[in-house]
mmCIF file of the N, C-alpha and C atoms, coordinates in Angstrom:
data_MODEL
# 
_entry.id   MODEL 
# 
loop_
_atom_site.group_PDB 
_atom_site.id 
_atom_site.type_symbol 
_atom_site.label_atom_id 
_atom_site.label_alt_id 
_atom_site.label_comp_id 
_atom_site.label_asym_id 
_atom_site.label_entity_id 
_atom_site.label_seq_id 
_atom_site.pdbx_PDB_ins_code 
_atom_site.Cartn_x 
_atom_site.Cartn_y 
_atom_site.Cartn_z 
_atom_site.occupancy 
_atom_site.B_iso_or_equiv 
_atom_site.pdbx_formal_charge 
_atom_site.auth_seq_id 
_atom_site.auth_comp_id 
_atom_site.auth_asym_id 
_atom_site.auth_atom_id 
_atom_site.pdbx_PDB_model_num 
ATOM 1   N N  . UNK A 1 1  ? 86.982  13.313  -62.917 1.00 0.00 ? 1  UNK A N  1 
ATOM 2   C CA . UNK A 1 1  ? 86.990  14.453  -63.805 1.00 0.00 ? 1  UNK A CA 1 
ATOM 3   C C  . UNK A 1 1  ? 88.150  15.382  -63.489 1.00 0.00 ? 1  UNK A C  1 
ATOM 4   N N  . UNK A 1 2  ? 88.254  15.566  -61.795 1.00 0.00 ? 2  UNK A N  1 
ATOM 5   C CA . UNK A 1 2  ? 89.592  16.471  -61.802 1.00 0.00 ? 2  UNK A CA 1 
ATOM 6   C C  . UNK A 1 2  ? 90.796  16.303  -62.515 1.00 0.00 ? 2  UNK A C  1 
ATOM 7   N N  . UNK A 1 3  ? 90.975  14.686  -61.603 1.00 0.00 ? 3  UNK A N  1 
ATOM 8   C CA . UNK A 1 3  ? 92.147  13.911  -62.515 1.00 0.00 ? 3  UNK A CA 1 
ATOM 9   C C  . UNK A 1 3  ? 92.396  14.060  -63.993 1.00 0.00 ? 3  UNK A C  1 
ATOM 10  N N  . UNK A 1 4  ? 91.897  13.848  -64.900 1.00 0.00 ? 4  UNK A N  1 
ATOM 11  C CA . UNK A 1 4  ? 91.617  14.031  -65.965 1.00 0.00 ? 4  UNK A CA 1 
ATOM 12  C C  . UNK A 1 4  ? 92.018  15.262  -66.393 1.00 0.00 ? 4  UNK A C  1 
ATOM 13  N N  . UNK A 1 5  ? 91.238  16.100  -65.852 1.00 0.00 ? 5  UNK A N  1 
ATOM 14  C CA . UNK A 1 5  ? 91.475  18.088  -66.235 1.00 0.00 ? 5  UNK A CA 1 
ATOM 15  C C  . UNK A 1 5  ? 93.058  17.897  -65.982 1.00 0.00 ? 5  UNK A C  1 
ATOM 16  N N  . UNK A 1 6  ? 93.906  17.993  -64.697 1.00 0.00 ? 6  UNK A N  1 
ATOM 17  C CA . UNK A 1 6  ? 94.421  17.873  -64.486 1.00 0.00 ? 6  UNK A CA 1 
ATOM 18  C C  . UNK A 1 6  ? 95.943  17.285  -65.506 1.00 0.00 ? 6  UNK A C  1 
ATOM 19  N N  . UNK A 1 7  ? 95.348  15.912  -65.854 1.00 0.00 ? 7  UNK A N  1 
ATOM 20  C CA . UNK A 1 7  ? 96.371  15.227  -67.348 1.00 0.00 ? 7  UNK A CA 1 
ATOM 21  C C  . UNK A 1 7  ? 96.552  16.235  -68.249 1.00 0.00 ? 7  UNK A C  1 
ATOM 22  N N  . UNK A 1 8  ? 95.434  16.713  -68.359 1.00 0.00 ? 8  UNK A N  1 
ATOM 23  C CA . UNK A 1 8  ? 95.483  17.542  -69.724 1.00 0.00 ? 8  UNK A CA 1 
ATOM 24  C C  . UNK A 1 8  ? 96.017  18.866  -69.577 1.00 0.00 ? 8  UNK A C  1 
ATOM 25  N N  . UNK A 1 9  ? 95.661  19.285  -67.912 1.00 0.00 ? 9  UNK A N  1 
ATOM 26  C CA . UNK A 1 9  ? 96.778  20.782  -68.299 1.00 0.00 ? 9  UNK A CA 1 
ATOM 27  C C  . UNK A 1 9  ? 98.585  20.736  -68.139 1.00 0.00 ? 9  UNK A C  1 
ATOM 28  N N  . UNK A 1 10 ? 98.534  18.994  -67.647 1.00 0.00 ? 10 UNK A N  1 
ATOM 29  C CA . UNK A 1 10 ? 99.693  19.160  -67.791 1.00 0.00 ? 10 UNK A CA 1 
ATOM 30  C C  . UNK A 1 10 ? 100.551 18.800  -68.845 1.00 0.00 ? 10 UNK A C  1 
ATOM 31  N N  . UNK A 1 11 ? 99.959  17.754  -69.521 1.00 0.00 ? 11 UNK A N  1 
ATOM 32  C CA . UNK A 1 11 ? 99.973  17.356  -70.734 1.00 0.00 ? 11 UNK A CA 1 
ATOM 33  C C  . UNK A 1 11 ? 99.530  17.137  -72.158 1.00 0.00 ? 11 UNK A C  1 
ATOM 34  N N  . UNK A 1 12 ? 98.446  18.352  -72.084 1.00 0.00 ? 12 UNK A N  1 
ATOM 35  C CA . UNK A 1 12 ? 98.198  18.461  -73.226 1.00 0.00 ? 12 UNK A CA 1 
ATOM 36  C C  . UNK A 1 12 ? 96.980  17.493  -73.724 1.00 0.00 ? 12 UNK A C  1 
ATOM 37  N N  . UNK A 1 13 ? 95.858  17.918  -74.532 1.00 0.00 ? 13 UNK A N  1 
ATOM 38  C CA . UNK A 1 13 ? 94.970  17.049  -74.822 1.00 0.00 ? 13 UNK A CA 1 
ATOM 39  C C  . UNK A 1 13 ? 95.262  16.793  -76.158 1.00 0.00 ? 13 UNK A C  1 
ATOM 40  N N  . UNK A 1 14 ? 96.177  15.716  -76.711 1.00 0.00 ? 14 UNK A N  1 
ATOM 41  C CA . UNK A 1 14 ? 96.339  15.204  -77.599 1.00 0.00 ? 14 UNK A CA 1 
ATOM 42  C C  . UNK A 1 14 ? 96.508  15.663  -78.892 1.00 0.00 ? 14 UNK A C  1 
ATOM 43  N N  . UNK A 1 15 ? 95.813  17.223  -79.594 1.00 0.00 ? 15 UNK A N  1 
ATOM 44  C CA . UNK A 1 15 ? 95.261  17.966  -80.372 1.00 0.00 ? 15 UNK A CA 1 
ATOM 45  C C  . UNK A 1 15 ? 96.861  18.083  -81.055 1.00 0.00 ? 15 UNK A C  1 
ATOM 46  N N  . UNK A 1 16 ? 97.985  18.454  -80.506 1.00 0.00 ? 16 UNK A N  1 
ATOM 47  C CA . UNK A 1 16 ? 98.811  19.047  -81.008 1.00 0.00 ? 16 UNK A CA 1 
ATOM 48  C C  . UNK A 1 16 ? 100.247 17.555  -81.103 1.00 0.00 ? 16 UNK A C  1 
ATOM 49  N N  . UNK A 1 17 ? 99.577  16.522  -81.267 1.00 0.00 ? 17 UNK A N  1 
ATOM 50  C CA . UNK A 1 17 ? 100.715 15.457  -81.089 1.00 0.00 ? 17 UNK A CA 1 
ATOM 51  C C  . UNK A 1 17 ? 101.083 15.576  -82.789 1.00 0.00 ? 17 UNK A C  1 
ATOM 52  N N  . UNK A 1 18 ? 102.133 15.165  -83.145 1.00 0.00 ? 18 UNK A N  1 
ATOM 53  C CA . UNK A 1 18 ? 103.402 15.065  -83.939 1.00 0.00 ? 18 UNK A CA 1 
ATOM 54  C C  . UNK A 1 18 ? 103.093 13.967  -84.558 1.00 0.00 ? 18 UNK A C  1 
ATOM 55  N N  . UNK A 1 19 ? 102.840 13.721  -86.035 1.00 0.00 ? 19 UNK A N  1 
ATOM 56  C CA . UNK A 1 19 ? 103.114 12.676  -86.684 1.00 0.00 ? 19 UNK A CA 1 
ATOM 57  C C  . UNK A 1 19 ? 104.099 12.337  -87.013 1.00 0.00 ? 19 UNK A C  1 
ATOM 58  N N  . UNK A 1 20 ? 104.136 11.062  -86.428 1.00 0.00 ? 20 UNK A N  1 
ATOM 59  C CA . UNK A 1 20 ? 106.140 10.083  -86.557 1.00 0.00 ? 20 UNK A CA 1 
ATOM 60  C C  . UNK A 1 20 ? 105.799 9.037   -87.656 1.00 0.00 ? 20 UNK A C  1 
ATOM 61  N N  . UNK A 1 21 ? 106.884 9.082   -88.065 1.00 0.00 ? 21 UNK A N  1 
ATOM 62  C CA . UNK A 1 21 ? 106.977 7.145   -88.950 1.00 0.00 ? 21 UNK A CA 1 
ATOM 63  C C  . UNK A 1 21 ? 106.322 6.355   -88.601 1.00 0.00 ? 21 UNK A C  1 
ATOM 64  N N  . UNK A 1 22 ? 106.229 6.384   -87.339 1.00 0.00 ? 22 UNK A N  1 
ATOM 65  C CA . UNK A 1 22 ? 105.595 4.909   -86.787 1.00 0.00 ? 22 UNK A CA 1 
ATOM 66  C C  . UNK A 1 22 ? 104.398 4.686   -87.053 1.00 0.00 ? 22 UNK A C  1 
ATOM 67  N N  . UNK A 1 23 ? 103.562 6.483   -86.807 1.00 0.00 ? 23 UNK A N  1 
ATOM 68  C CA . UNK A 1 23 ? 102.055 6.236   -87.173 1.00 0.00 ? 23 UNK A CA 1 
ATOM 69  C C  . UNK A 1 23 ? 101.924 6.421   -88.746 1.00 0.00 ? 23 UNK A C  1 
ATOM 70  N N  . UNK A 1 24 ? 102.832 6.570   -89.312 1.00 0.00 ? 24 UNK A N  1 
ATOM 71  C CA . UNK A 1 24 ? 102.838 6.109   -90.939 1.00 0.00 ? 24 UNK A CA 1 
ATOM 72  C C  . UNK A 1 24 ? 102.405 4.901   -91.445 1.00 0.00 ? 24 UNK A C  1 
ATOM 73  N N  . UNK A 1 25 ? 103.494 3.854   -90.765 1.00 0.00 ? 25 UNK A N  1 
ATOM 74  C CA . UNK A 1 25 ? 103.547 2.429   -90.610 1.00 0.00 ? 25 UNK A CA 1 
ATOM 75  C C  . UNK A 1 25 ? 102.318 1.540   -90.445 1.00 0.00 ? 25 UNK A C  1 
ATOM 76  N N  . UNK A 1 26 ? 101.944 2.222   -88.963 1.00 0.00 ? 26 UNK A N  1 
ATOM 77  C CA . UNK A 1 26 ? 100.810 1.784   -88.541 1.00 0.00 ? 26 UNK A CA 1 
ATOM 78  C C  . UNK A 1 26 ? 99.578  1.823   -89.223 1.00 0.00 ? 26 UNK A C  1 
ATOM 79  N N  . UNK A 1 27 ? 99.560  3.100   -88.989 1.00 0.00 ? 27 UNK A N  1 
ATOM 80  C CA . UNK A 1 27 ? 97.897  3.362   -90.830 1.00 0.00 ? 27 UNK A CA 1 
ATOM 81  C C  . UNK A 1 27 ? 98.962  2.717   -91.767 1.00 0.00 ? 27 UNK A C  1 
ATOM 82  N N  . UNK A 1 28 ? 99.239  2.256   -92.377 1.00 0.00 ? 28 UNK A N  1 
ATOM 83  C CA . UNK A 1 28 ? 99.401  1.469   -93.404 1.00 0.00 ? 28 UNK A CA 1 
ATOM 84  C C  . UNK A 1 28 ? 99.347  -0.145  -92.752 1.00 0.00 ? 28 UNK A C  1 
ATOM 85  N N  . UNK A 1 29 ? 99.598  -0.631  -92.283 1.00 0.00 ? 29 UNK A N  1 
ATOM 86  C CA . UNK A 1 29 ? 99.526  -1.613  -91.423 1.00 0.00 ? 29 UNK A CA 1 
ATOM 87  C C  . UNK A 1 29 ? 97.863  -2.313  -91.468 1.00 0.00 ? 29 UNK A C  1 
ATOM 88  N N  . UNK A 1 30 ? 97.311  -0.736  -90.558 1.00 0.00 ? 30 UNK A N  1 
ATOM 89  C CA . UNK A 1 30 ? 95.677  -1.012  -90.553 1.00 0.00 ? 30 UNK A CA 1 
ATOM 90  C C  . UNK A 1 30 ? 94.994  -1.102  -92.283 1.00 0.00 ? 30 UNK A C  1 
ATOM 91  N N  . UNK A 1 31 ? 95.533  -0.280  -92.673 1.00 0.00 ? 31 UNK A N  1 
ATOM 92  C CA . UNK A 1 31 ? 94.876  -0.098  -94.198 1.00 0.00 ? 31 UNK A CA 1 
ATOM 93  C C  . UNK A 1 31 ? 94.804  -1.399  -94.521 1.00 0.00 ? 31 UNK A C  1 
ATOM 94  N N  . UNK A 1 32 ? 96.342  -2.485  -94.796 1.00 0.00 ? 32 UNK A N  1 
ATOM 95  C CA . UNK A 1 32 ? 95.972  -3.413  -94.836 1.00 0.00 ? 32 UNK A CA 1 
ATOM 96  C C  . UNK A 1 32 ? 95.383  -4.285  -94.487 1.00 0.00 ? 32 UNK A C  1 
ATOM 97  N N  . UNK A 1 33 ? 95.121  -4.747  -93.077 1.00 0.00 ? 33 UNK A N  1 
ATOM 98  C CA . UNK A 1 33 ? 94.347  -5.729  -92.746 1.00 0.00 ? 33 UNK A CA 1 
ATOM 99  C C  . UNK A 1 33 ? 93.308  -5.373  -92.937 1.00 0.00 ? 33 UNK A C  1 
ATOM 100 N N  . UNK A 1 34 ? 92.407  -4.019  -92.986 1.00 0.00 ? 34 UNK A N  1 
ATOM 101 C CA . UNK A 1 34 ? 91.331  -3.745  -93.406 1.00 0.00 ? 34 UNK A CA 1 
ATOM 102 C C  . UNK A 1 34 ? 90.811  -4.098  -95.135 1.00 0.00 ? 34 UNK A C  1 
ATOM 103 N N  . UNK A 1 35 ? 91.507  -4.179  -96.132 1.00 0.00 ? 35 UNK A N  1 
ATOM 104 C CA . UNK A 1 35 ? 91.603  -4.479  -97.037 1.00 0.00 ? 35 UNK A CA 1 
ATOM 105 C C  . UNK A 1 35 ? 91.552  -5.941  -97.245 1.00 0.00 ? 35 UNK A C  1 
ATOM 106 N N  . UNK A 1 36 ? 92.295  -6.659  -96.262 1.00 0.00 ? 36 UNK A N  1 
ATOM 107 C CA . UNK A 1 36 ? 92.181  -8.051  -96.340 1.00 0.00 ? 36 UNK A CA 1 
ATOM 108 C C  . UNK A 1 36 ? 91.164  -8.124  -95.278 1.00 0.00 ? 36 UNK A C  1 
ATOM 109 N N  . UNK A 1 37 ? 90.312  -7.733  -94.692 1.00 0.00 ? 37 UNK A N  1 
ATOM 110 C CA . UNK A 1 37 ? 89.009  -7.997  -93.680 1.00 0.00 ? 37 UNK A CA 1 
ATOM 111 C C  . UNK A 1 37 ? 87.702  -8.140  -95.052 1.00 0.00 ? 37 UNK A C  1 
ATOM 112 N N  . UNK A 1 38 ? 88.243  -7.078  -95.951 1.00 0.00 ? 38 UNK A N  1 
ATOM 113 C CA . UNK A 1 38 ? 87.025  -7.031  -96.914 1.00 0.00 ? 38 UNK A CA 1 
ATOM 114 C C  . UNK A 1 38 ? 86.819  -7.770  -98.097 1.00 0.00 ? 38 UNK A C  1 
ATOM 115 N N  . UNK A 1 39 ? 88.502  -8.268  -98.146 1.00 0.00 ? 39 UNK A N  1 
ATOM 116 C CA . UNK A 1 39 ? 88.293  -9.236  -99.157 1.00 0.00 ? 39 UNK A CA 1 
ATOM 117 C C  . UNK A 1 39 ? 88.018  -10.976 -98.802 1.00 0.00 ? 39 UNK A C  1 
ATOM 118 N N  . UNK A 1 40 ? 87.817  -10.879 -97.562 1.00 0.00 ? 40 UNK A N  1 
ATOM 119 C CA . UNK A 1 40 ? 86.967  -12.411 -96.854 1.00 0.00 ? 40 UNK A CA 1 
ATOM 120 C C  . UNK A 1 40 ? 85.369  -12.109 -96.875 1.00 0.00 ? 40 UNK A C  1 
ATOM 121 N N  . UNK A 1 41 ? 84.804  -10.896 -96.719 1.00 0.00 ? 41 UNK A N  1 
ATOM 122 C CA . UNK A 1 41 ? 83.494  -10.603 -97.252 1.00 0.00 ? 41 UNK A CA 1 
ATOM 123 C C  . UNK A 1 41 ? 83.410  -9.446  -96.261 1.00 0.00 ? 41 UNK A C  1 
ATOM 124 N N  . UNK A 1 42 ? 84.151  -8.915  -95.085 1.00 0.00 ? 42 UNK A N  1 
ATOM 125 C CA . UNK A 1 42 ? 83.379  -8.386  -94.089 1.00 0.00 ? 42 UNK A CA 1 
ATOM 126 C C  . UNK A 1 42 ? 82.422  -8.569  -93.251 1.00 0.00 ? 42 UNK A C  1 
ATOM 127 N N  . UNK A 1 43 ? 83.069  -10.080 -93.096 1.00 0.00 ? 43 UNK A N  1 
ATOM 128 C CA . UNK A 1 43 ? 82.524  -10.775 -91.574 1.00 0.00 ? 43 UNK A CA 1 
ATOM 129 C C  . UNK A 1 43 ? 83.350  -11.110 -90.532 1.00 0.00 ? 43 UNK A C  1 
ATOM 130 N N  . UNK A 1 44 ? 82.262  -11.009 -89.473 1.00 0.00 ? 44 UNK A N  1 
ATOM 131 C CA . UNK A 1 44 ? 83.230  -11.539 -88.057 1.00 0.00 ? 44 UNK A CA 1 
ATOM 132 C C  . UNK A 1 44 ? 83.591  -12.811 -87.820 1.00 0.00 ? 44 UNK A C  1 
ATOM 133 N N  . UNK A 1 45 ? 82.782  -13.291 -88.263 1.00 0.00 ? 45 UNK A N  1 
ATOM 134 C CA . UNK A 1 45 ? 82.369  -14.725 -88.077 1.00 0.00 ? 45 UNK A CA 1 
ATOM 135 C C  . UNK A 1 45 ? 82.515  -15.809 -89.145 1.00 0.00 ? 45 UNK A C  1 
ATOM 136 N N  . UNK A 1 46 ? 83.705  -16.295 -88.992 1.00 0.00 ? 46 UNK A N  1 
ATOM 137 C CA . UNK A 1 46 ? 83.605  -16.988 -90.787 1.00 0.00 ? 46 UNK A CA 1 
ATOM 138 C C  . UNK A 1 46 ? 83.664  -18.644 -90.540 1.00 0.00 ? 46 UNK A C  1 
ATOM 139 N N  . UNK A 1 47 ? 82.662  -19.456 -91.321 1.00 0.00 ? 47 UNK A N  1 
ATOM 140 C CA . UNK A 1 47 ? 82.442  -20.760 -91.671 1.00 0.00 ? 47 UNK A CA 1 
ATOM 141 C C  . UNK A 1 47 ? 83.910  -21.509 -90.903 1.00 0.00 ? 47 UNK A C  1 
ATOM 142 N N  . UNK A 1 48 ? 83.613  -22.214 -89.900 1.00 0.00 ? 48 UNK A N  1 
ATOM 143 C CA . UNK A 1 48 ? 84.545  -23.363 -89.678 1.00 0.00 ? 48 UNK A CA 1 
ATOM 144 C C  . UNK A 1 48 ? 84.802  -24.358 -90.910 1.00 0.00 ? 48 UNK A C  1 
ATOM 145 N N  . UNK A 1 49 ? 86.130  -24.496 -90.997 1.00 0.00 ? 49 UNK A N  1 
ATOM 146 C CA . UNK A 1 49 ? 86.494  -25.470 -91.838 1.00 0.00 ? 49 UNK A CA 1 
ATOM 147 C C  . UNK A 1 49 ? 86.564  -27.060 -91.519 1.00 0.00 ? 49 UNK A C  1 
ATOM 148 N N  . UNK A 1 50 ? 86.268  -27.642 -92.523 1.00 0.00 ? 50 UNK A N  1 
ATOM 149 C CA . UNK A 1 50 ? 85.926  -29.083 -92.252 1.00 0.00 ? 50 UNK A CA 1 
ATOM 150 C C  . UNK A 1 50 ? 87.801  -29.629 -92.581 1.00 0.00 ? 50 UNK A C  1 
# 
């Protein structure tokens, strides 16, 4: 727990980080494969193919 406290007063607990391109990219990235997760049905587990 100190450790921890510690990260954060020196660096900040995350709250005030900067959206870059990259995490643009990325959520779009996820959007898609999530989109294609749902259009297989939204399973984990899908039928082995013969």
């Amino acid at each position: 727990m100190k450790i921890s406290q510690k990260i954060r007063d020196e660096h900040g607990d995350g709250s005030s980080a900067v959206d870059t391109e990259f995490d643009a990219e990325a959520r779009a990235g996820m959007q898609a494969k999530s989109e294609e997760f749902a259009a297989q049905g939204n399973r984990v587990y899908l039928p082995l193919a013969d």
